[in-house]
C-alpha positions as CSV (number, residue, x, y, z in Angstrom):
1,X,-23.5,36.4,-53.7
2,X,-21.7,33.4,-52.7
3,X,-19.1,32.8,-55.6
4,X,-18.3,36.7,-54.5
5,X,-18.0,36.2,-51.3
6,X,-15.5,33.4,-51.8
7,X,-13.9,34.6,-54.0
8,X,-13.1,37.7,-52.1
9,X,-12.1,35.4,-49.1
10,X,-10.1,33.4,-51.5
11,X,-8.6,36.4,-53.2
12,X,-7.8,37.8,-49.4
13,X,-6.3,35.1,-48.3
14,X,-4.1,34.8,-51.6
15,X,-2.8,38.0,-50.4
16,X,-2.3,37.4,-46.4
17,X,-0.3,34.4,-47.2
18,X,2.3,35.9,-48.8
19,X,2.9,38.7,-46.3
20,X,2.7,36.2,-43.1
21,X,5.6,34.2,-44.8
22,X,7.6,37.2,-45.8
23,X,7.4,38.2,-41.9
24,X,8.0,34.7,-40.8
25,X,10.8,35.1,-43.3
26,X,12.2,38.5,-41.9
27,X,12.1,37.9,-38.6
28,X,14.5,34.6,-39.2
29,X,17.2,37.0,-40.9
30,X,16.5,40.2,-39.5
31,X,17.3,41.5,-36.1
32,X,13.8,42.1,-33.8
33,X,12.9,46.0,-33.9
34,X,10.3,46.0,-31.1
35,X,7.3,47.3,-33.7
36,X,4.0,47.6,-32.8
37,X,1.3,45.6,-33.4
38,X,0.0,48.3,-36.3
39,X,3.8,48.1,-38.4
40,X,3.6,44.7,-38.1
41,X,-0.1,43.9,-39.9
42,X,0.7,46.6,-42.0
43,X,3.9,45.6,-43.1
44,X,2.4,41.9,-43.5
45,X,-1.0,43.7,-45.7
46,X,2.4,45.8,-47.6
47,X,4.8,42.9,-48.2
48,X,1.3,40.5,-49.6
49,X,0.5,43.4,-52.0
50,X,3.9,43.7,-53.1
51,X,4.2,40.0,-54.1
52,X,1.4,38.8,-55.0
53,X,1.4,41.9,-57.6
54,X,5.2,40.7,-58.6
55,X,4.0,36.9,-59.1
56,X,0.8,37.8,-61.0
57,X,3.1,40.1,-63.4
58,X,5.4,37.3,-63.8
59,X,2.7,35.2,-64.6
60,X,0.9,37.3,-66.7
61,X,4.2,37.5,-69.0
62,X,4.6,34.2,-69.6
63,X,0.8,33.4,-70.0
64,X,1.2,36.3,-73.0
65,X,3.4,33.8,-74.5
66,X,1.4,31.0,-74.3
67,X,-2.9,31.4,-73.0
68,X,-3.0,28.0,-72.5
69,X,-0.7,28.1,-70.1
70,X,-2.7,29.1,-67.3
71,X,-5.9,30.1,-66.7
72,X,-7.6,33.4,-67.8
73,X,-7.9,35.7,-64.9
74,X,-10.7,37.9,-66.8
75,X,-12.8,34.6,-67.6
76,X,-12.2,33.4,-64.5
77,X,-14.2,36.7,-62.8
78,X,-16.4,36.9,-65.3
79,X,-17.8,33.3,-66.3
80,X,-19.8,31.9,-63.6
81,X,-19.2,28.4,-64.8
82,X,-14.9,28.9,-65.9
83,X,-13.6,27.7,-62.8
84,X,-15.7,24.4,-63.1
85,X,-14.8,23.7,-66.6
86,X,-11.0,24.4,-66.0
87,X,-10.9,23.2,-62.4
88,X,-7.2,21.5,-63.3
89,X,-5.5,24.6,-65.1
90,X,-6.8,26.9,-62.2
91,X,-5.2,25.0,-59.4
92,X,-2.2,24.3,-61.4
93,X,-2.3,28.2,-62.0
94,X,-3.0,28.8,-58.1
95,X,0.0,26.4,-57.3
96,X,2.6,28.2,-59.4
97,X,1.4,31.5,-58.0
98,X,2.0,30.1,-54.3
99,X,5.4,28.6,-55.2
100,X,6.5,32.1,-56.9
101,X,5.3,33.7,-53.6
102,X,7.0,31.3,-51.2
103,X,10.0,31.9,-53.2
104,X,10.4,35.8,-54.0
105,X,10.0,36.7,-50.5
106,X,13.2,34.7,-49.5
107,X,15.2,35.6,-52.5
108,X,14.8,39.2,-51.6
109,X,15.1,39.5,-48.1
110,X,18.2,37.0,-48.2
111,X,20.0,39.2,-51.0
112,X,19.6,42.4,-49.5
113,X,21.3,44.7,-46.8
114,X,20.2,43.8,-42.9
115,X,20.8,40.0,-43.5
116,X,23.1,38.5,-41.4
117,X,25.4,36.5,-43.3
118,X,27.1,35.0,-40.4
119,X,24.3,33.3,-38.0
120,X,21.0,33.2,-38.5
121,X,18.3,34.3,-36.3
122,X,16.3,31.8,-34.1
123,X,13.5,33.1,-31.9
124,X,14.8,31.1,-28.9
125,X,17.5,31.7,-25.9
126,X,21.2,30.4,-26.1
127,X,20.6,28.1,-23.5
128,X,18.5,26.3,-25.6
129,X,21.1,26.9,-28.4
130,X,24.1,26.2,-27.5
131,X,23.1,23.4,-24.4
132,X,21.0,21.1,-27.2
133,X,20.8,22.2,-30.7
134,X,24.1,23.7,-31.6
135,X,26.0,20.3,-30.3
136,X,23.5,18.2,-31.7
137,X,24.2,19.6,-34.9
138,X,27.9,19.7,-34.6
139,X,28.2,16.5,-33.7
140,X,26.2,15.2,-36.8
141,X,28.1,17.3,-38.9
142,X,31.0,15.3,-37.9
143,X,29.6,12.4,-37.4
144,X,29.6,11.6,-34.3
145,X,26.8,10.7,-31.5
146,X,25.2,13.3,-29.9
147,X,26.9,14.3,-26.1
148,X,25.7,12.0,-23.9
149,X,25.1,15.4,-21.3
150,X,26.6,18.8,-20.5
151,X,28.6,19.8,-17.7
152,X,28.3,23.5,-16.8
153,X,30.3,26.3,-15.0
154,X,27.9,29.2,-13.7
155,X,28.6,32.3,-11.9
156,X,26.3,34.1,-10.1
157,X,26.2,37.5,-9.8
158,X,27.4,37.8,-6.1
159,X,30.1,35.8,-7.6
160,X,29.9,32.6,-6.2
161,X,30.4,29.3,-9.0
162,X,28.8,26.4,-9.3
163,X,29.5,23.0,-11.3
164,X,27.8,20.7,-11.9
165,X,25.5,18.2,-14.9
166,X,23.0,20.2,-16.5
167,X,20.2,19.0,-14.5
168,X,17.0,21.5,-17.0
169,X,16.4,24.9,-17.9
170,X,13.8,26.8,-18.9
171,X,13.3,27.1,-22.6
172,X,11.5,30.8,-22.5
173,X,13.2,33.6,-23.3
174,X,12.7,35.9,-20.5
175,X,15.6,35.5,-18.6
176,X,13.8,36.5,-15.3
177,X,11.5,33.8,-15.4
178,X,13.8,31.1,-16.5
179,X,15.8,29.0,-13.7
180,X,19.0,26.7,-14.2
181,X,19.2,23.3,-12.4
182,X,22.8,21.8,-12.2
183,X,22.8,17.6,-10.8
184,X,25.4,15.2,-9.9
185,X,27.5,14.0,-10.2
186,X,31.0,16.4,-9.5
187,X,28.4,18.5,-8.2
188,X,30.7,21.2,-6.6
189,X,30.6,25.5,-5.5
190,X,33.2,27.6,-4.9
191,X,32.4,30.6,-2.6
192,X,34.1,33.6,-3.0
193,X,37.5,34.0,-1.9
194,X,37.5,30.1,-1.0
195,X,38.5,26.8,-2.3
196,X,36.5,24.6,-4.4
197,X,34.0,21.7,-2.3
198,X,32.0,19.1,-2.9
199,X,27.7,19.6,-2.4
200,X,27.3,16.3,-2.5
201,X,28.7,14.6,0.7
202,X,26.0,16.9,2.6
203,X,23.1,15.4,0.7
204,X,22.7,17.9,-2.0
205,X,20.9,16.4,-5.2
206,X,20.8,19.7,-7.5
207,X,21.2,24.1,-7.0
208,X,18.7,25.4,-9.1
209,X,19.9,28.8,-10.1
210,X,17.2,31.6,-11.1
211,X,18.1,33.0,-14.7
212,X,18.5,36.7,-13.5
213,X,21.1,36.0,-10.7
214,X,23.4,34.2,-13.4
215,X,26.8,36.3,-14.6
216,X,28.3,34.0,-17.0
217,X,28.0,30.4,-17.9
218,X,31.0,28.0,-18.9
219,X,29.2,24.7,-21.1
220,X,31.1,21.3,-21.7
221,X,29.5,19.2,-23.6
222,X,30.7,15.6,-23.1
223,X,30.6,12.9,-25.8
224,X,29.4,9.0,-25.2
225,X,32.9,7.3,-24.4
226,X,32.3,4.3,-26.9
227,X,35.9,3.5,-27.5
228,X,37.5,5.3,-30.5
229,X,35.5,7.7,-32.1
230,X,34.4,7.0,-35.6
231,X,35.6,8.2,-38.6
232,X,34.8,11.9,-39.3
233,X,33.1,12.1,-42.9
234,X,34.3,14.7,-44.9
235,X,32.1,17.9,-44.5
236,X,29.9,18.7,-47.9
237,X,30.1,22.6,-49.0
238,X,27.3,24.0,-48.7
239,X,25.8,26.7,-51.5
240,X,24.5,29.5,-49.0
241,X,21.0,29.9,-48.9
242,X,20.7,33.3,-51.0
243,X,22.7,31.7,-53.8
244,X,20.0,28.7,-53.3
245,X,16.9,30.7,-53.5
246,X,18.3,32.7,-56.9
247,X,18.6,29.3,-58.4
248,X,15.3,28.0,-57.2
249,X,13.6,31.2,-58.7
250,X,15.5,30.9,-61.6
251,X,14.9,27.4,-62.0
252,X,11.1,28.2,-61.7
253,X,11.1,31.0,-64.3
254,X,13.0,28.8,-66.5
255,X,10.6,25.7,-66.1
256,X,7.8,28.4,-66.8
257,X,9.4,29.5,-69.8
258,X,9.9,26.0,-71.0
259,X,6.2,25.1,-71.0
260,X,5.8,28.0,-72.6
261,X,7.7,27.6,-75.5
262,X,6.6,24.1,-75.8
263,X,3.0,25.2,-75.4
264,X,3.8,27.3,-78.9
C-alpha cells in the first residue's frame, strides 16, 4: 500500500509540475485574461498532461534505441525491488524528464501566436518599472552607475502639478490603494492657472499623492555626478529567447541521442 501510494503522489506531482511552470510560463508572455479559478487548475491539470505525455514519448524513443539508457518504466511498476537496485538510472531518468518538461513548455509558448515579441510581461506596476528596475537595467547595460534618485513631474487630476524627489511608492498593483510621496529638495506645485512656487520655504517636507487622483507622471532619473562618465561598453546581441529555448531543446535531444548511439 505504501510504494502505491507514493508512487501515485510521486506520479501526481510529476504531472502538477509541469503545468504550474507552463502557467508561470504563460502568464510572463501572455496578456492576463481574468479566468476563473476553474480555467486556471484546469488549464494547469491540461498543460501537465500534455507534457509530461510529450516528454515520456520523447523519451520512450530514444530508450527504443538504447534500454540501457534509462530506466524501464514497466519494471519500474512492476518490480517491487527495481527502483532500489537502479536507484542512479531512475533519478538520472527523472532528471531528464524534468529538464524536457522545464523546456517544452517555454519553447512552445515563446514560438507561438499571443507572445509579445516586444516587452515582456511582469506582474508588477510601472511605477515599480520604470522608477527602479528599467533604469537600473539601462544603466548596466551601458555601464554606468545606477541613478543616484529620480525626480518626478505628477499631475493630479484636478490638474494641479507637483515636483519634486521621489520620496516612495507603493509597490501593489491596485492603483487605489497605492500613494506617491515626492521629497526635497526643488520640492515645488503649480496650481492651476498660476506660476510655479516653492513648498519648501513654508516647511513642507514631502506631498504624498494617492494613486487614483494621479493623471500623468513625468520621471527623470538622475545619474551620480562622478565626473566624466565612463566608457560605454559595447552592447552584446542578444539571441531572443525563443531562438534560445529551440536550441536548448535541440541541444537536449541531441545530447540524448548521442548517449544513445554511444550506448549501441
Amino acid at each position: 500500500m505504501v510504494p502505491s501510494t507514493a508512487g501515485g503522489l510521486a506520479g501526481l506531482l510529476l504531472i502538477l509540475a509541469p503545468g504550474i511552470w507552463y502557467e508561470l510560463i504563460r502568464q510572463r508572455s501572455r496578456p492576463g485574461r481574468g479566468d476563473s479559478a476553474f480555467v486556471e487548475v484546469s488549464r494547469i491539470l491540461l498543460a501537465g498532461v500534455l507534457v509530461s505525455l510529450t516528454a515520456l514519448i520523447l523519451l520512450g524513443g530514444f530508450r527504443a534505441l538504447d534500454p540501457r539508457l534509462l530506466a524501464d518504466p514497466q519494471a519500474l511498476l512492476s518490480q517491487p525491488g527495481y527502483l532500489a537496485a537502479h536507484l542512479g538510472l531512475v533519478a538520472w531518468t527523472v532528471a531528464w524528464f524534468l529538464v524536457l518538461t522545464m523546456t517544452i513548455p517555454a519553447v512552445w509558448l515563446y514560438n507561438t501566436p499571443g507572445k509579445n515579441a516586444h516587452a515582456e510581461i511582469r506582474q508588477e506596476s510601472q511605477w515599480v518599472s520604470y522608477f527602479d528596475r528599467i533604469p537600473r537595467r539601462d544603466a548596466a547595460d551601458q555601464g554606468l552607475p545606477p541613478p543616484e534618485f529620480t525626480y518626478l513631474q505628477v499631475r493630479t487630476a484636478s490638474g494641479v502639478l507637483y515636483r519634486g524627489r521621489l520620496a516612495g511608492y507603493d509597490n501593489g498593483l491596485d492603483l487605489d490603494a497605492r500613494e506617491l510621496t515626492l521629497g526635497r529638495p526643488h520640492l515645488i506645485t503649480k496650481p492651476v492657472g498660476e506660476p510655479w512656487e516653492s513648498l519648501e520655504p513654508d516647511g513642507w517636507s514631502v506631498v504624498i499623492i494617492r494613486g487614483n487622483e494621479i493623471k500623468d507622471i513625468h520621471v527623470l532619473n538622475v545619474v551620480p555626478d562622478d565626473g566624466p562618465a565612463p566608457a560605454r561598453r559595447r552592447r552584446v546581441p542578444r539571441i531572443p529567447a525563443h531562438s534560445r529555448l529551440v536550441i536548448l531543446l535541440a541541444l537536449e535531444l541531441l545530447a540524448l541521442g548521442q548517449l544513445a548511439a554511444l550506448g549501441r
